[in-house]
N, C-alpha and C positions, 0 to 999 in steps of 0.2 A: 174258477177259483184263483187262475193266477191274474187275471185281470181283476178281481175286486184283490186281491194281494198287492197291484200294483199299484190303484190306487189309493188303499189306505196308507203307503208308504210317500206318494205324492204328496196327500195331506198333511202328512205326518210332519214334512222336512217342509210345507207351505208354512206351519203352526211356527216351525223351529228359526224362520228367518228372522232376524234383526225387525224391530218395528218400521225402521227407514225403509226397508226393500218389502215388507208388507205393506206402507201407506201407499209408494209407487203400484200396486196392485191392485188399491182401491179404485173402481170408477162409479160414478154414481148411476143409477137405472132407469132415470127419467131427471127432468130438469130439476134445477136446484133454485129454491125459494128463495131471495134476497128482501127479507122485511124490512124495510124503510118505512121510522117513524116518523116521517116528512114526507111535505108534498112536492112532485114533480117538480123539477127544475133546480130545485134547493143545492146547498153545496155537497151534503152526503148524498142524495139521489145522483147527481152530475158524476161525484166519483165512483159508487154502486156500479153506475152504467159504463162507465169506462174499464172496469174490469166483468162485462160482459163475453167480450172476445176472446181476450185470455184465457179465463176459465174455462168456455169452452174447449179450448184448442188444447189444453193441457186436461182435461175431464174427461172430454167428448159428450159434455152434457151440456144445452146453453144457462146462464145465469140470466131466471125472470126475475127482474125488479117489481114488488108488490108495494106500495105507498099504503102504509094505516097510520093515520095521523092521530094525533090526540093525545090530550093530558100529558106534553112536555115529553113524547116519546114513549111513554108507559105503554102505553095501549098496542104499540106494534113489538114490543122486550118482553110483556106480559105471555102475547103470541108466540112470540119463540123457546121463551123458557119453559112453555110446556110443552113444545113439537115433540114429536118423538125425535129422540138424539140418532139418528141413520146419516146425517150430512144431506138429507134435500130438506130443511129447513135451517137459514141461518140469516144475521143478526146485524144489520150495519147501523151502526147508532153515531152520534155525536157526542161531545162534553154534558150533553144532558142524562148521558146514562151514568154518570159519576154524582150528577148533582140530587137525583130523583130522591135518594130517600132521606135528604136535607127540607126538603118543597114536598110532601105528598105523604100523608098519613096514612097508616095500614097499606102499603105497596104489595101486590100481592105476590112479588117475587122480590128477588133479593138479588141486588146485578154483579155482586162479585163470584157470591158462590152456586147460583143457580145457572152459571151460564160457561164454557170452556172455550178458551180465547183461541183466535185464529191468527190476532196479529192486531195490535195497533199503527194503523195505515200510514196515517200523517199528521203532522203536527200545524196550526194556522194560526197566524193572529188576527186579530178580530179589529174591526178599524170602527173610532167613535164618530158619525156622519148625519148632517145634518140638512134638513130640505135647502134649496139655495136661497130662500126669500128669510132664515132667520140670519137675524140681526147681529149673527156671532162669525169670526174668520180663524179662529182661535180659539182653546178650550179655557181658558183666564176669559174671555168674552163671552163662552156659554154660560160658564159658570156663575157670570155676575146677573146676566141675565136667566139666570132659572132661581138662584134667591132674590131676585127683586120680584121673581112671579113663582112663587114655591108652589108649587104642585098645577102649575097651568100647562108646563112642557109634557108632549107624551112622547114617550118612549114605546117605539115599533119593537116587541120582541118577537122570536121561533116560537114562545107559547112558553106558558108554566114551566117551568126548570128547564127551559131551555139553557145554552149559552149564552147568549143576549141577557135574559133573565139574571140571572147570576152578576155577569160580567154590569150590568146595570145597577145589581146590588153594591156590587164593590165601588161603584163611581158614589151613589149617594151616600154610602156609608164612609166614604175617604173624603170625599170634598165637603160632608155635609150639607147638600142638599134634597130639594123632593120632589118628584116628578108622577104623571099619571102612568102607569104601566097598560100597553095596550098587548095583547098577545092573541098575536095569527098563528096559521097553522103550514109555516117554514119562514125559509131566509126570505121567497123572492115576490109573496104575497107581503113579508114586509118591510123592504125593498119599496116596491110600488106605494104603500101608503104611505112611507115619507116622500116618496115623489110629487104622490098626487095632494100632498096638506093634510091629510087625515092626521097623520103624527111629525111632530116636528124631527123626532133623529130615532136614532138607533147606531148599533153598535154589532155589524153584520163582519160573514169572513169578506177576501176580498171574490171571492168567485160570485158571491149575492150583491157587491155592491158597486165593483171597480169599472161595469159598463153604465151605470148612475152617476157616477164620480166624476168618469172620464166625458160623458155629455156634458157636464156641468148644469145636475135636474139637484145631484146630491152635493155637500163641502165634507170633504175628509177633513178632520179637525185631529186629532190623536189614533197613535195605535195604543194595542192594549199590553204589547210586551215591549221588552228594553233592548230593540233590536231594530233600525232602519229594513226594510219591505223595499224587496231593488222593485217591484212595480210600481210603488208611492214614493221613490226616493227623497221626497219633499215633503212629507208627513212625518212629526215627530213624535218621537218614544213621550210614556207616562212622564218621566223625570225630564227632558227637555220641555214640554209642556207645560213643566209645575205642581205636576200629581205623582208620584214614584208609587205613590201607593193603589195607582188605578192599573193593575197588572192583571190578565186572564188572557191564557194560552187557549187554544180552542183543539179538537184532537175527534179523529174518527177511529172507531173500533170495529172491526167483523169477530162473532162471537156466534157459538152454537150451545143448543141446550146440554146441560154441564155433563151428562150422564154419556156424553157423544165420544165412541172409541177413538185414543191415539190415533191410528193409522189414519183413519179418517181428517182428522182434524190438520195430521202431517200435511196428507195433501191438498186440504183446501188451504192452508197457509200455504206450500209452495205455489198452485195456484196462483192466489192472491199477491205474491212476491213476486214473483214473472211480470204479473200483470200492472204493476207497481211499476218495475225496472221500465218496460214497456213505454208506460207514459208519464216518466219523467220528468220530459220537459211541458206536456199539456198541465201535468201539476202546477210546476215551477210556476208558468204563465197564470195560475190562477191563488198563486201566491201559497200551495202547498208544498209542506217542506218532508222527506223521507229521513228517516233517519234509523240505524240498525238497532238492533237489542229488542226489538218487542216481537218478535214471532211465535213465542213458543207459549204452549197453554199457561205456564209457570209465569212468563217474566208478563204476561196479560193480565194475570190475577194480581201480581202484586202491585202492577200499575193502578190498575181499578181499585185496588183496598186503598191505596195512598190519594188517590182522587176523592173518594168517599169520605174519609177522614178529614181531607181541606175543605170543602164542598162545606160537611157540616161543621165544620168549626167557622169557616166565616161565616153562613148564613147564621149560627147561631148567636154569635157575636154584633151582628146586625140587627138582633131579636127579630129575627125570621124564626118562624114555626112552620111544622109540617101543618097542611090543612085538607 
């Protein structure tokens, strides 16, 4: 009697603790699922797997990276937002999970409220880049060459609502031009088909393009935000370029199915922040940028409704439809 007295008082003051000295108690009971709607090598697979170690060592559980490709991300978001919410399934997506229910009709989840944030990781811009054999050194020189041949240029994107997709949007619909859209299935498949001629440019982060760049296979022509990129220091912003209005921020998210307890969620964000701090400077070097305020389920969700919001109000304005 006095042992089960003991410990239903254990339990009792376990329930009573603060959720922060509950999350620290969570551990996971087998490995934790990291669904990437990309394929191998891309720039959210590359970061995924950088917070492999970390996780562990702060979990005691390793973090497997799973690659489901398809239909601009959906296909691996769809996956998780019905996992069951325990924390061994969770969600590393890109700018394309803001964009999805702009581009993709009947989606069959909803990415702001079916999913509970773990932390918006980092923020990227996205560099406009061209094979080295076209005829432009400067985006005033793409652009006069893509209306003298409208719709002969293709455009390498990540796939359907991807970033690339989007950020592509925003170039033809501000400069007024028109291009073929070609869509792979990540950064570094395409990456490689503007290498190889298959497509003349695209509009990748720098972690998919900046070993292209730097061989001199690919021409950085513009970035996509109003900020100099200390690895391309010689590549310039929209409005030095001549387009202010060719702006897209690129940004990766870890997210779990929405119904996933506090605690839980606590410590796969500390987790995922440790392992952040961690590799800092492998970021920096791939052109990603950290920045605070996005850790908590709360400041996740409101980030993603205000994505959601811009996403389809430009695509809408571009007379983009979901299809």
């Amino acid at each position: 009697m006095m042992l089960r007295r003991r410990a239903l008082v254990a339990a009792t003051a376990t329930l009573a603790l603060p959720a922060a000295a509950r999350a620290q108690a969570w551990r996971p009971s087998r490995p934790i699922r990291a669904i990437v709607p990309f394929t191998a090598g891309g720039p959210t697979d590359v970061l995924t797997r950088m917070m492999s170690d970390p996780v562990q060592a702060a979990l005691g559980q390793p973090l497997v990276v799973e690659n489901r490709t398809g239909a601009g991300g959906s296909i691996g978001a769809d996956l998780v937002a019905k996992a069951a919410p325990d924390g061994h399934t969770i969600l590393v997506n890109d700018s394309a999970h803001g964009v999805a229910p702009a581009l993709i009709a009947r989606l069959p989840y909803d990415p702001v409220t079916d999913f509970a944030g773990i932390g918006v990781l980092v923020f990227a811009p996205l560099i406009l880049s061209v094979n080295a054999r076209v005829p432009a050194n400067n985006l005033q020189e793409l652009l006069a060459l893509m209306r003298a041949q409208p719709g002969r240029l293709n455009m390498a994107t990540t796939g359907v609502g991807g970033p690339v997709h989007i950020a592509a949007e925003i170039l033809r619909t501000t400069a007024g031009v028109q291009m073929e859209m070609v869509h792979y299935r990540g950064g570094a498949p395409a990456a490689l088909a503007v290498v190889g001629g298959e497509a003349q440019m695209t509009i990748l982060s720098a972690s998919a393009s900046l070993e292209h760049i730097r061989a001199g296979t690919m021409k950085a022509i513009a970035l996509t935000v109003e900020r100099r990129n200390a690895l391309l220091p010689e590549v310039p912003t929209p409005s030095e370029a001549g387009l202010p209005g060719f702006v897209f921020e690129n940004w990766r998210v870890a997210a779990a199915p929405a119904a996933t307890p506090a605690p839980i969620l606590a410590a796969l964000s500390a987790a995922f922040q440790a392992g952040l701090a961690q590799n800092r400077e492998r970021l920096a070097a791939l052109g990603e940028e950290l920045r605070p305020g996005f850790d908590t389920p709360e400041a996740v969700r409101a980030f993603l409704r205000g994505q959601v919001d811009q996403s389809v109000a430009v695509l809408r304005a571009a007379g983009v439809r979901p299809e």
